[in-house]
C-alpha positions as YAML, in Angstrom:
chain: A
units: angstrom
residues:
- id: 1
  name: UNK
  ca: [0.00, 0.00, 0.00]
- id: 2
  name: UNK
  ca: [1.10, 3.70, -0.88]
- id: 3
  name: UNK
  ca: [1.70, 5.60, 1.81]
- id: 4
  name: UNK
  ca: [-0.17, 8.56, 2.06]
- id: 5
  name: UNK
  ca: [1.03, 12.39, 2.64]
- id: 6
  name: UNK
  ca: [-0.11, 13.39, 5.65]
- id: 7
  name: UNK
  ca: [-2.11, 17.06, 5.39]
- id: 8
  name: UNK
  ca: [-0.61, 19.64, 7.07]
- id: 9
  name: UNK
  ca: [-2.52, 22.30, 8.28]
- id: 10
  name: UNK
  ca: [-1.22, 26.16, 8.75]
- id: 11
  name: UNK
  ca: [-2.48, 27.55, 12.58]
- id: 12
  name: UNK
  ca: [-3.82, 30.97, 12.32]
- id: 13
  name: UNK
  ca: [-1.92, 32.97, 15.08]
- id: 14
  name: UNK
  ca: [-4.50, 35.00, 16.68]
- id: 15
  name: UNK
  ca: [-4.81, 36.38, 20.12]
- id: 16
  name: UNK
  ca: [-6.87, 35.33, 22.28]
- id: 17
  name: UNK
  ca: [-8.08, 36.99, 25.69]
- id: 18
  name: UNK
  ca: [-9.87, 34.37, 28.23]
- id: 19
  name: UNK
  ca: [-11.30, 36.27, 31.77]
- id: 20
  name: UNK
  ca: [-12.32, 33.04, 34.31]
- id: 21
  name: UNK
  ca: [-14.51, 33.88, 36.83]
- id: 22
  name: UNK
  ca: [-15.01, 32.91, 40.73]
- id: 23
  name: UNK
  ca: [-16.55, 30.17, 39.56]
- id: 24
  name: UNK
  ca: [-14.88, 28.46, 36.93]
- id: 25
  name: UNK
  ca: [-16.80, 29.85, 33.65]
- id: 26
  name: UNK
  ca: [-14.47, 31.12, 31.31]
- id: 27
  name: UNK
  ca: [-15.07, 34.47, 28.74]
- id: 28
  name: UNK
  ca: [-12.93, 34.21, 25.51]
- id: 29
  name: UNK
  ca: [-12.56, 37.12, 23.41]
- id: 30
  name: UNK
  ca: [-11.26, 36.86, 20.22]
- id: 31
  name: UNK
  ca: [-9.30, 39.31, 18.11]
- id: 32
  name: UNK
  ca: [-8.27, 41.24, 21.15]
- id: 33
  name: UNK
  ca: [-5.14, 42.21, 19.20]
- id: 34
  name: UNK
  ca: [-6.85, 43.80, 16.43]
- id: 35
  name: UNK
  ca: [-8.98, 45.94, 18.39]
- id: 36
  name: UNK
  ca: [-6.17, 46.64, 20.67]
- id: 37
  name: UNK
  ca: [-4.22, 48.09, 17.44]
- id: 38
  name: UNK
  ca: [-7.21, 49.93, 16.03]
- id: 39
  name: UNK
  ca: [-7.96, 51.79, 19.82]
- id: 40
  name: UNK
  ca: [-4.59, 52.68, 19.87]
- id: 41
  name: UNK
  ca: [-4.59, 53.96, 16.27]
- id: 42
  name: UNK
  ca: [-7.92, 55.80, 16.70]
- id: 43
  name: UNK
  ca: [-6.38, 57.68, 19.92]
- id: 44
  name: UNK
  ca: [-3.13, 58.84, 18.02]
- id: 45
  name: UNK
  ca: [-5.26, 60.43, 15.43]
- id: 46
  name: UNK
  ca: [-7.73, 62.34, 18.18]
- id: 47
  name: UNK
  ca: [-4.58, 63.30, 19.96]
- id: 48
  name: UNK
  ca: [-2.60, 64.61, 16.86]
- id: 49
  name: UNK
  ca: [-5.97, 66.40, 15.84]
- id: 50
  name: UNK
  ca: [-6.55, 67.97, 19.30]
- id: 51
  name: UNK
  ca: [-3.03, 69.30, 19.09]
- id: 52
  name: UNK
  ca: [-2.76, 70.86, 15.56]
- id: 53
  name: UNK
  ca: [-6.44, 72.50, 16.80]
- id: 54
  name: UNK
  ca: [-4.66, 74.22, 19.42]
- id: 55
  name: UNK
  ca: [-1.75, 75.21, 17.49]
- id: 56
  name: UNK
  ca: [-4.29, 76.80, 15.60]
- id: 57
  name: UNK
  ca: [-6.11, 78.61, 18.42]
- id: 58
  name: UNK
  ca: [-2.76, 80.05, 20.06]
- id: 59
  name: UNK
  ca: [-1.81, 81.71, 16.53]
- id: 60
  name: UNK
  ca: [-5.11, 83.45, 15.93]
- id: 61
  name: UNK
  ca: [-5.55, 84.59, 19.59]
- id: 62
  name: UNK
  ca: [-1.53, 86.18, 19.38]
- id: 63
  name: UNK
  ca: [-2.77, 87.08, 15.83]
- id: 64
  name: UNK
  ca: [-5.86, 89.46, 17.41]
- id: 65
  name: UNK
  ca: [-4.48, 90.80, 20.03]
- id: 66
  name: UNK
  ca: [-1.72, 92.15, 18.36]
- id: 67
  name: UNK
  ca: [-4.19, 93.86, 15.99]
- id: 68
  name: UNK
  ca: [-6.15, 95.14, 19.35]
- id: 69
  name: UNK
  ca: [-2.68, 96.92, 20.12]
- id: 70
  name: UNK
  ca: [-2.43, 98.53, 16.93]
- id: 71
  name: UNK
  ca: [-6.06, 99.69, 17.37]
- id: 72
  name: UNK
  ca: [-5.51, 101.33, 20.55]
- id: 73
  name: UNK
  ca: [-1.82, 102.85, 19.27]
- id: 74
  name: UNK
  ca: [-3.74, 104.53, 16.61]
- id: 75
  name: UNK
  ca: [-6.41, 105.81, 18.31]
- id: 76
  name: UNK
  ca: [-3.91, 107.39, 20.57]
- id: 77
  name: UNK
  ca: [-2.20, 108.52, 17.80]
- id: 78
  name: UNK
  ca: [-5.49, 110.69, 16.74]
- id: 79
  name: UNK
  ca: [-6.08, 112.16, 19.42]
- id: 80
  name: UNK
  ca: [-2.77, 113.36, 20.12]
- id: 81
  name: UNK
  ca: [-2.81, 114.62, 16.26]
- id: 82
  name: UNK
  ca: [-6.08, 116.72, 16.77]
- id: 83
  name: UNK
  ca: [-4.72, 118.10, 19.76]
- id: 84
  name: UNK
  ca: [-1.76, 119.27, 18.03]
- id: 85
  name: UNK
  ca: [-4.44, 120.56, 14.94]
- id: 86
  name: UNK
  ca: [-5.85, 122.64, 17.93]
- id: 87
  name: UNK
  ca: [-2.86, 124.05, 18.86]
- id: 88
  name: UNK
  ca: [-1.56, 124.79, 15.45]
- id: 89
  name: UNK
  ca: [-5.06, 126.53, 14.54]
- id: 90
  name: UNK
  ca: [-4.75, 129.05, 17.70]
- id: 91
  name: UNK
  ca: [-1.44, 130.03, 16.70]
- id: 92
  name: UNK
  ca: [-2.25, 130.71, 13.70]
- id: 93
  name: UNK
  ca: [-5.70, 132.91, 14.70]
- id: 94
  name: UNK
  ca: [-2.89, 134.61, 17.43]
- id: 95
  name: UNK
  ca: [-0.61, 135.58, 14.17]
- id: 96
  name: UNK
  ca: [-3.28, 137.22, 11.77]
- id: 97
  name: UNK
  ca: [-5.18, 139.30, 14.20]
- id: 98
  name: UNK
  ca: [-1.34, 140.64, 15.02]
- id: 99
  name: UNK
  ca: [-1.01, 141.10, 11.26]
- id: 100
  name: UNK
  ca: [-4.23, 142.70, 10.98]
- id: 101
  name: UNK
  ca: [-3.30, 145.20, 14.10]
- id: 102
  name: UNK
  ca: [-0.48, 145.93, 12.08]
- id: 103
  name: UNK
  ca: [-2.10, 147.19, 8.64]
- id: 104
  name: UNK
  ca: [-2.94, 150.90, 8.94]
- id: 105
  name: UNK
  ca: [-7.33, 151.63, 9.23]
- id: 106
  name: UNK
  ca: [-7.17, 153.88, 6.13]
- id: 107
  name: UNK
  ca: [-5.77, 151.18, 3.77]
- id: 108
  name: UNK
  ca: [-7.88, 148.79, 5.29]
- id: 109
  name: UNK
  ca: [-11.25, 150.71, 4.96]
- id: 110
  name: UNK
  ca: [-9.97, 151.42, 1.14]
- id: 111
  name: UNK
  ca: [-9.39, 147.83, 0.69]
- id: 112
  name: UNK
  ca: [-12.58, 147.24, 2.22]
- id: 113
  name: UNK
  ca: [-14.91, 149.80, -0.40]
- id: 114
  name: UNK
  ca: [-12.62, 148.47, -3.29]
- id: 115
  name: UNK
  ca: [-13.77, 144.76, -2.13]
- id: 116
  name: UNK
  ca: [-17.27, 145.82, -1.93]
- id: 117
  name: UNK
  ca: [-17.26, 147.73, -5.53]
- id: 118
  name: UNK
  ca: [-15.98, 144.09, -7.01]
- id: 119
  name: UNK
  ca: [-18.33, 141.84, -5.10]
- id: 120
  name: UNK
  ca: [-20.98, 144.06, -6.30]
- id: 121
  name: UNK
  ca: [-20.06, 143.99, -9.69]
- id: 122
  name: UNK
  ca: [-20.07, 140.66, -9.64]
- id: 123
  name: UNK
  ca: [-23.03, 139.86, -8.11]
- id: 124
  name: UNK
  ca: [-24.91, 142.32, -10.70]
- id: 125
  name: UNK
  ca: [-23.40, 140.72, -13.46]
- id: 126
  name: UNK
  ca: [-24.13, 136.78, -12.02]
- id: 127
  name: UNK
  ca: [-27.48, 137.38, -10.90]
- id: 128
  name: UNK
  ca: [-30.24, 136.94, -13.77]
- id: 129
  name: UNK
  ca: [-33.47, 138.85, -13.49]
- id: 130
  name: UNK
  ca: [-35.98, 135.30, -12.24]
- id: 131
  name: UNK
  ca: [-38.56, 135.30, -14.79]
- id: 132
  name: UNK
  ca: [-41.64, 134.24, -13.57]
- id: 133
  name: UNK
  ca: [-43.50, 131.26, -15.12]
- id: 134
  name: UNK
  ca: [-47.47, 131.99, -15.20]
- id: 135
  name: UNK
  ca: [-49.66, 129.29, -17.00]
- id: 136
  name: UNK
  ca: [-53.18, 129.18, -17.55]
- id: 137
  name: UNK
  ca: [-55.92, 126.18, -18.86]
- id: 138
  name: UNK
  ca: [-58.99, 127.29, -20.59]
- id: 139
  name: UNK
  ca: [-61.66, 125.73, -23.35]
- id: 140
  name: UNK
  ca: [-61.41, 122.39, -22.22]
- id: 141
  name: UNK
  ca: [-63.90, 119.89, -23.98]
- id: 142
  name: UNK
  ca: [-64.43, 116.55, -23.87]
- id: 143
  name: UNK
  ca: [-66.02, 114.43, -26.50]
- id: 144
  name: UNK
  ca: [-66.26, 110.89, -27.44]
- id: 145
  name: UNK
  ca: [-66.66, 108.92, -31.13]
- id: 146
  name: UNK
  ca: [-68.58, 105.81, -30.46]
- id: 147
  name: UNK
  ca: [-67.80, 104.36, -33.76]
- id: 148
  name: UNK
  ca: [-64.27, 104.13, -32.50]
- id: 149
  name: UNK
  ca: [-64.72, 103.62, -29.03]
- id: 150
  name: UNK
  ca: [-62.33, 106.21, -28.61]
- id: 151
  name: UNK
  ca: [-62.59, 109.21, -25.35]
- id: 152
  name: UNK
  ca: [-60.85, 112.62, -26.57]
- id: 153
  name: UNK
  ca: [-60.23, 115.52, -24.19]
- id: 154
  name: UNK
  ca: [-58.66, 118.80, -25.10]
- id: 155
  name: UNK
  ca: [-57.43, 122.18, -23.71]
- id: 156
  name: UNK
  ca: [-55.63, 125.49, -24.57]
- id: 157
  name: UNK
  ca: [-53.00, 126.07, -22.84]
- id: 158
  name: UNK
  ca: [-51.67, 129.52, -22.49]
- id: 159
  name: UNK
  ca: [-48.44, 131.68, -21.59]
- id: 160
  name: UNK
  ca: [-49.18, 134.45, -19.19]
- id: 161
  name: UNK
  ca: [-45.58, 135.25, -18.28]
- id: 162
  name: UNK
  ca: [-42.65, 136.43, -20.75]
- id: 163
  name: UNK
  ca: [-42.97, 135.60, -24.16]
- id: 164
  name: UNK
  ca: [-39.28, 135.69, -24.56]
- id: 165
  name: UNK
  ca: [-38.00, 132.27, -23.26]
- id: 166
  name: UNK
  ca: [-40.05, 129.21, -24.13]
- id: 167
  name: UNK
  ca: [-41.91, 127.25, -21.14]
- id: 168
  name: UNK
  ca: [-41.17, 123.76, -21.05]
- id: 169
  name: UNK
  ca: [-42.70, 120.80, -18.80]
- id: 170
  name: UNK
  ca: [-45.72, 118.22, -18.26]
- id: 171
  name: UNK
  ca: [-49.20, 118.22, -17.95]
- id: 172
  name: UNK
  ca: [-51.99, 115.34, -16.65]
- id: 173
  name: UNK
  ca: [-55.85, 115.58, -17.07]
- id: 174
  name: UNK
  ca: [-57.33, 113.25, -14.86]
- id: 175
  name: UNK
  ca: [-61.28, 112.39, -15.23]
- id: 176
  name: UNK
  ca: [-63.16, 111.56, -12.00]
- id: 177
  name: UNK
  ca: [-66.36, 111.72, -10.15]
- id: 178
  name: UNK
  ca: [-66.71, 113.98, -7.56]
- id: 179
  name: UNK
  ca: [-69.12, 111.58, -5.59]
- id: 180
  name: UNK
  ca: [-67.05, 108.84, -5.34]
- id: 181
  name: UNK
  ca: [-63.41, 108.91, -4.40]
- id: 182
  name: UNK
  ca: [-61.92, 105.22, -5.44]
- id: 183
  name: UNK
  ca: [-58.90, 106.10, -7.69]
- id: 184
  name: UNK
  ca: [-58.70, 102.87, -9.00]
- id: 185
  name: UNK
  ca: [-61.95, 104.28, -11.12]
- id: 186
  name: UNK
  ca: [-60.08, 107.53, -12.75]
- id: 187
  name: UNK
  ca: [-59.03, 108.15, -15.80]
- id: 188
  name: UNK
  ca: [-55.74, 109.66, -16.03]
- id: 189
  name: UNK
  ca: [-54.41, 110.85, -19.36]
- id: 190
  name: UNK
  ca: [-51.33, 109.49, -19.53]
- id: 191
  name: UNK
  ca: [-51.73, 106.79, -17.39]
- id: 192
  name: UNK
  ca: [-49.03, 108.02, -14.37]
- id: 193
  name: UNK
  ca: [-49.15, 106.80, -11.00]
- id: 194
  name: UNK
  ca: [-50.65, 109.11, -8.09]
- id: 195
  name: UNK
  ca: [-48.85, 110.15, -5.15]
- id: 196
  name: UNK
  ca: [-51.87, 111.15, -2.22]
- id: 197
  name: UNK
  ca: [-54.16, 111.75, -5.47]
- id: 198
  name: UNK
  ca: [-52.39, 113.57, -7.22]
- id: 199
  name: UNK
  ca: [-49.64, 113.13, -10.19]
- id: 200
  name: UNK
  ca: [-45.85, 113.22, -8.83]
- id: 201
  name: UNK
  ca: [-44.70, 115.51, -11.66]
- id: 202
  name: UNK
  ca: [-42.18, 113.36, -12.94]
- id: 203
  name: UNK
  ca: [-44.37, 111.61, -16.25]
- id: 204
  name: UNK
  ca: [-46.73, 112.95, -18.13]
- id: 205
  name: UNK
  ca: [-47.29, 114.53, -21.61]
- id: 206
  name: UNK
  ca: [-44.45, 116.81, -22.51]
- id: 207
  name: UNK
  ca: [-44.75, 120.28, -23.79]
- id: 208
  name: UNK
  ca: [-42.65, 123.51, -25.06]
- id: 209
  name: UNK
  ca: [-44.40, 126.69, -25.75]
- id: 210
  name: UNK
  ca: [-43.51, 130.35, -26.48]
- id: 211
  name: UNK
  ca: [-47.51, 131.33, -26.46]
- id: 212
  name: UNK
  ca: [-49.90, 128.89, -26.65]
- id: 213
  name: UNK
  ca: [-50.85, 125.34, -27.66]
- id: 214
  name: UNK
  ca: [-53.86, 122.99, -27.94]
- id: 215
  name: UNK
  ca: [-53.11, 119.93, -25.69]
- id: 216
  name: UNK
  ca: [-54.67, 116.73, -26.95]
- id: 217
  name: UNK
  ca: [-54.93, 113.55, -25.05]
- id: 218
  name: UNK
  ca: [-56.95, 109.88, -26.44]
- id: 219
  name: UNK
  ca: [-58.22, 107.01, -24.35]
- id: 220
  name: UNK
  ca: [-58.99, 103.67, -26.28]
- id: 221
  name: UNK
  ca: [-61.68, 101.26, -24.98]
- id: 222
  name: UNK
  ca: [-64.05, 103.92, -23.48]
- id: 223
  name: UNK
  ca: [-67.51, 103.42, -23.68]
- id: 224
  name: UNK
  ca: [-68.54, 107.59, -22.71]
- id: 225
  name: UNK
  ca: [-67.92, 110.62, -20.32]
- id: 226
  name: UNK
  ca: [-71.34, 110.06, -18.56]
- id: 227
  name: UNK
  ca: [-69.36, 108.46, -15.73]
- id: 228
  name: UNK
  ca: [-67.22, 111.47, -14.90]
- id: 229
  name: UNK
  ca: [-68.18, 114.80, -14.12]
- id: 230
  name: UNK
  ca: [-65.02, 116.85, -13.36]
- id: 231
  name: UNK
  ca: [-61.85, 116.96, -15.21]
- id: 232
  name: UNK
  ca: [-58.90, 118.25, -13.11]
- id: 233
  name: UNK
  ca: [-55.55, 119.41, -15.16]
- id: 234
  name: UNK
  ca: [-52.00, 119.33, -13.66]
- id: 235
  name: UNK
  ca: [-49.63, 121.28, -15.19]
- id: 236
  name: UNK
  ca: [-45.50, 120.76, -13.91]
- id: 237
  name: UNK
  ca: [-42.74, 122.31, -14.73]
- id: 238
  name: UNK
  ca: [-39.59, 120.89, -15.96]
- id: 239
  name: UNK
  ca: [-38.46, 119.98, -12.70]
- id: 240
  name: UNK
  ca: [-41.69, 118.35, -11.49]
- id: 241
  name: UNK
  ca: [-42.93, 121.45, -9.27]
- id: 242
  name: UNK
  ca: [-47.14, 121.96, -9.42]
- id: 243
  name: UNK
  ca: [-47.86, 125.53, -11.93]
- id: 244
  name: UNK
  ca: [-51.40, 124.92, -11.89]
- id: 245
  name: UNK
  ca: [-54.35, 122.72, -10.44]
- id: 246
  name: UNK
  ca: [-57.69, 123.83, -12.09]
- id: 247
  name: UNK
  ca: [-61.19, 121.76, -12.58]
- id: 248
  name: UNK
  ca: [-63.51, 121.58, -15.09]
- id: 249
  name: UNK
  ca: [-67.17, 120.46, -15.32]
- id: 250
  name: UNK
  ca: [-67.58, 117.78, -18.01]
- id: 251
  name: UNK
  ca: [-71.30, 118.23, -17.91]
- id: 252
  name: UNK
  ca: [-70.81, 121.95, -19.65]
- id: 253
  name: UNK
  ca: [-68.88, 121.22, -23.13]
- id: 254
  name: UNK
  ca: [-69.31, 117.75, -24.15]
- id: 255
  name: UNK
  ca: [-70.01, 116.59, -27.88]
- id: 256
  name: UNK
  ca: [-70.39, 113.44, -29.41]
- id: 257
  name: UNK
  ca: [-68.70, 112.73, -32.87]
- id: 258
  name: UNK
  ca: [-69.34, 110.27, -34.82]
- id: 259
  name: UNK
  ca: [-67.69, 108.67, -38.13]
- id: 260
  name: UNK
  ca: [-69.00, 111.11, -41.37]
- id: 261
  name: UNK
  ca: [-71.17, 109.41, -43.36]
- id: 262
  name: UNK
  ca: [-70.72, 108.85, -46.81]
- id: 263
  name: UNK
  ca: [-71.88, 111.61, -49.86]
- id: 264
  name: UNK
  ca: [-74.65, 110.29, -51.99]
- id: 265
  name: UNK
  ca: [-73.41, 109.97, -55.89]
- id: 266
  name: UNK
  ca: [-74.34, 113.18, -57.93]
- id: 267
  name: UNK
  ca: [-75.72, 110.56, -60.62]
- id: 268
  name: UNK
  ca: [-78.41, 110.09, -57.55]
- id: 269
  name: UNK
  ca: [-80.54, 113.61, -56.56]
- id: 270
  name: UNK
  ca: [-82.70, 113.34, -53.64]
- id: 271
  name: UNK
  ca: [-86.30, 112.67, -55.33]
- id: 272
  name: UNK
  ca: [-87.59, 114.40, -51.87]
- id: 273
  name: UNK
  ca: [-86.22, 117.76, -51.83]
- id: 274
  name: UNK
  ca: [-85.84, 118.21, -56.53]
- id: 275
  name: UNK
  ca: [-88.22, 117.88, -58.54]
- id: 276
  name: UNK
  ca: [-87.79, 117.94, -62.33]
- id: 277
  name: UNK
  ca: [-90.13, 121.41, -63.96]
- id: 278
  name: UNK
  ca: [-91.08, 120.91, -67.45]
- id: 279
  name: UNK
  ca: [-92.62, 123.85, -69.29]
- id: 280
  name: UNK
  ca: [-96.36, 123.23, -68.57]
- id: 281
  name: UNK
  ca: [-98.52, 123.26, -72.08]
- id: 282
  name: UNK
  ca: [-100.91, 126.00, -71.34]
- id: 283
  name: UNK
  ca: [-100.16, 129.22, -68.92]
- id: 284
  name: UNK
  ca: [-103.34, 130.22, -66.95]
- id: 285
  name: UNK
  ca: [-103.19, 133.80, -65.91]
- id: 286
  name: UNK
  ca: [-102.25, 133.68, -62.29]
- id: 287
  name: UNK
  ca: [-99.23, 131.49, -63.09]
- id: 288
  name: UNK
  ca: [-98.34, 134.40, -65.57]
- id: 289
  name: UNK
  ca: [-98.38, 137.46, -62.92]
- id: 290
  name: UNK
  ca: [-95.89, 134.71, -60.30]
- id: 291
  name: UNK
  ca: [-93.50, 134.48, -63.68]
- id: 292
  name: UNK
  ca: [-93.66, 137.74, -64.02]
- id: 293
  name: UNK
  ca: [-92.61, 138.21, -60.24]
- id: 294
  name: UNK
  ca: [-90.39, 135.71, -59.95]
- id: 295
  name: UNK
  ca: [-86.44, 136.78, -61.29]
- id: 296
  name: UNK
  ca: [-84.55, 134.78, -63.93]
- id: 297
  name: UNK
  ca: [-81.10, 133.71, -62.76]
- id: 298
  name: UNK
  ca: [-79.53, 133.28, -65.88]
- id: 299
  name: UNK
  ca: [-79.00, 135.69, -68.32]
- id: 300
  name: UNK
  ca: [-80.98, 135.36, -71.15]
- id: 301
  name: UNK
  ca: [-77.90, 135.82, -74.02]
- id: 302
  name: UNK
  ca: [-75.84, 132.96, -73.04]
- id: 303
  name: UNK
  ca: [-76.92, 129.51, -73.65]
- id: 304
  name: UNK
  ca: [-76.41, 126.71, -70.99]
- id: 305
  name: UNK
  ca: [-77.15, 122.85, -70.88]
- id: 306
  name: UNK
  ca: [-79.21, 121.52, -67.86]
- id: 307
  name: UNK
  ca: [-76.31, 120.34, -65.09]
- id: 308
  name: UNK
  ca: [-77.24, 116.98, -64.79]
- id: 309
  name: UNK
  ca: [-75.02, 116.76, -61.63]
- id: 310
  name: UNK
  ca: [-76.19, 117.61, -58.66]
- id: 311
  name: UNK
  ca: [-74.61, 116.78, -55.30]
- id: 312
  name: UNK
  ca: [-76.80, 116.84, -52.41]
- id: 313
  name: UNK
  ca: [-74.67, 117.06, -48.96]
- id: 314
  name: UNK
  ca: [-76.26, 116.38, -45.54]
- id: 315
  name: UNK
  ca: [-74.34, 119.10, -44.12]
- id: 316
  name: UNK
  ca: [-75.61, 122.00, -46.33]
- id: 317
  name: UNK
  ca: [-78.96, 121.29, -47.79]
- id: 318
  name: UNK
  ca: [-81.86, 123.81, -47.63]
- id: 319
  name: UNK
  ca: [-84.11, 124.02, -44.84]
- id: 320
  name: UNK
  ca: [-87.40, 121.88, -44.90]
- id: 321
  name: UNK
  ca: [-89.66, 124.52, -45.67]
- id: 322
  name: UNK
  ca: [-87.76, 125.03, -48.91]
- id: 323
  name: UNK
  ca: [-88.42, 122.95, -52.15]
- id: 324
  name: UNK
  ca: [-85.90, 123.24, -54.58]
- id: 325
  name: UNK
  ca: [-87.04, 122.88, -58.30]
- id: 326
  name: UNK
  ca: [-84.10, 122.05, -60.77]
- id: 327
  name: UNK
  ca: [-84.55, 121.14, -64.30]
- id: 328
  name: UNK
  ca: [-82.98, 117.80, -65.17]
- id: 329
  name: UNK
  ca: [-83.63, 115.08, -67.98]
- id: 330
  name: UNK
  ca: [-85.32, 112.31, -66.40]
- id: 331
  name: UNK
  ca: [-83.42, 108.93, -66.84]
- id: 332
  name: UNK
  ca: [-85.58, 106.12, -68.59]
- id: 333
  name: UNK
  ca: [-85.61, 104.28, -65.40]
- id: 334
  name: UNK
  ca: [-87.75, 107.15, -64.07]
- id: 335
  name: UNK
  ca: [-91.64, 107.07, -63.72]
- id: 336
  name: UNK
  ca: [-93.12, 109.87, -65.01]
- id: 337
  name: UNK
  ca: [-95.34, 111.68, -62.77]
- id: 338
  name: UNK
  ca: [-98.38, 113.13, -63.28]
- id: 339
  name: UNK
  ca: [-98.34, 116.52, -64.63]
- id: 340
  name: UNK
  ca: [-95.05, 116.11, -66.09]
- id: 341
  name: UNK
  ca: [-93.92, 116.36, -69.98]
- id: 342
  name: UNK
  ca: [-91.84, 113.35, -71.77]
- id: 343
  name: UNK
  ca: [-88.76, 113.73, -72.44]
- id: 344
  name: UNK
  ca: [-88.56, 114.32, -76.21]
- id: 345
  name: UNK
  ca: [-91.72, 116.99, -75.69]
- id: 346
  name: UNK
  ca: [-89.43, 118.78, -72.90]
- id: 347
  name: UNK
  ca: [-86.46, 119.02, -75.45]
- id: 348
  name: UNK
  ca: [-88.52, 120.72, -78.04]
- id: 349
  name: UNK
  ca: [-89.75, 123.00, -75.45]
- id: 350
  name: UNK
  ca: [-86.36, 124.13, -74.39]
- id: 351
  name: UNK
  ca: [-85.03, 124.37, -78.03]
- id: 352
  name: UNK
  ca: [-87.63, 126.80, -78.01]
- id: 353
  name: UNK
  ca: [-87.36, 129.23, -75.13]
- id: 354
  name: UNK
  ca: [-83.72, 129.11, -75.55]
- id: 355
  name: UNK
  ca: [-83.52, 130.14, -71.61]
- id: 356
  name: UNK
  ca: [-81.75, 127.86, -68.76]
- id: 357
  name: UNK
  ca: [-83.79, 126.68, -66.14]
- id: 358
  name: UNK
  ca: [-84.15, 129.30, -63.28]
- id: 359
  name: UNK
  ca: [-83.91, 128.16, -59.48]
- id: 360
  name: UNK
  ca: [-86.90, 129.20, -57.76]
- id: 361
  name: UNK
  ca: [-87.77, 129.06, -53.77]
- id: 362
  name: UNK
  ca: [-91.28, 128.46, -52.35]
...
């Protein structure tokens, strides 16, 4: 039979602690050597810590109060300074009022009157006359155009002072209700915030005038005055200080404007107010003695075509009692009306006469 290799086995050294009791029971406590060597460790490093730490702490305190010296050295060091400053200053107050004993009175009351002659001078010639800056508002009006939605208010603003320099500076119109006194429901033109309800002076619309100007301000989005009844304008100066503070009722001047309307085609009379006169047929008598009364506009020498334009305007057109009657060749669209000649009958009548149509008023 082979003989077989015995196994050998390697022994872990290891430390071992063993506490027996009174008794006999024995406590074993293994790896007592590695905690042993990691106390040890841990205590080197808290030591080596604590020290540098304190190193630290010993600079820093030597470091501060050697910076509390300096403190106090210089402190010392100004007061001692301004005590000298004093001294110095006396002296100096002691020498001048020697001087000044010294100088003879007569040069010193001429040098006096020659000082005064210069400082006069120059004073006259530095000071400016102040002219004063007078402003006034007037003619405000306030109007609205519904067909834009649009709020307009307007004023004339005047110079009351010099005419010679130009006045320059900022004006606010702000729209309100004398009954109720929430700000939040004003209208300010230009929108500028309030400072105890009233504009700072520092914003607002800009102006330059010699003599006067018409100052025009526009809110979009407003549906009508009737909710305001005062307007208040601000005017500033350049510098923001208050010229003038004057209300306005709204109630007084206020307009409405709307969009103008379109101007009818002169191809297209008004049937209402013209009416087309054709030389009647037969002349009774008492139409005779009106013709006779009536005057003829157009000279009889010169010939003239009927105007076949005529453009009626809604802004000038005769009063309602007033008919105008106008002589025109009626289109052959046209109904004839009763009364009324054709048109080839009315051509031969006016070949005829030879004589324009006159204009006459009822």
């Amino acid at each position: 039979m082979p003989i077989s290799k015995q196994k050998t086995s390697k022994r872990v050294r290891q430390w071992t602690l063993l506490l027996i009791s009174n008794r006999g029971k024995s406590i074993t406590i293994k790896w007592f050597k590695t905690l042993l060597i990691t106390t040890a460790s841990i205590l080197v490093l808290s030591l080596s810590a604590s020290a540098w730490f304190g190193f630290l702490y010993k600079n820093s305190k030597e470091s501060n109060q050697n910076l509390l010296n300096d403190l106090k050295n210089l402190q010392h060091k100004i007061v001692s300074l301004e005590h000298e400053k004093d001294i110095l200053m006396a002296r100096l107050i002691v020498t001048e009022s020697r001087v000044e004993e010294s100088i003879v009175k007569t040069d010193d009351s001429i040098l006096a009157d020659q000082a005064e002659v210069k400082k006069s001078k120059i004073e006259k010639k530095s000071a400016k006359p102040e002219i004063p800056i007078s402003v006034s508002a007037d003619d405000l009006i306030v109007y609205h155009q519904p067909d834009l939605n649009t709020l307009r208010v307007q004023y004339m603003l005047r110079n009351n002072g010099s005419k010679v320099q130009a006045i320059s500076g900022r004006s606010v119109v702000i729209l309100k209700n004398k009954e109720n006194d929430n700000q939040k429901k004003w209208l300010i033109l230009p929108r500028v915030p309030l400072v105890s309800g009233k504009p700072s002076g520092k914003r607002g619309r800009n102006f330059s005038i010699f003599n006067l100007k018409t100052m025009k301000f526009r809110a979009n989005d407003q549906t009508g005055p009737g909710q305001y009844n005062i307007a208040t304008v601000y005017i500033f100066s350049r510098t923001g200080d208050l010229l003038l503070e004057k209300d306005f009722p709204i109630g007084v001047k206020f307009k409405t404007v709307t969009s103008p309307k379109k101007k009818k085609s002169a191809s297209l009379p008004d049937k209402k107010k013209i009416k087309t006169a054709t030389p009647p047929k037969k002349i009774k008598p008492e139409a005779e003695s009106v013709q006779k009364k009536k005057p003829i506009v157009a000279p009889p020498s010169e010939k003239k075509k009927p105007d076949t334009s005529i453009q009626v305007d809604h802004q000038s057109t005769s009063p309602a009692d007033e008919t105008v009657v106008q002589s025109i060749p009626p289109k052959a669209n046209d109904t004839t009306t009763t009364g009324q000649a054709d048109p080839d009958e009315q051509k031969s009548t006016l070949e005829k006469t030879d004589e324009s149509p006159a204009i006459i008023r009822e």
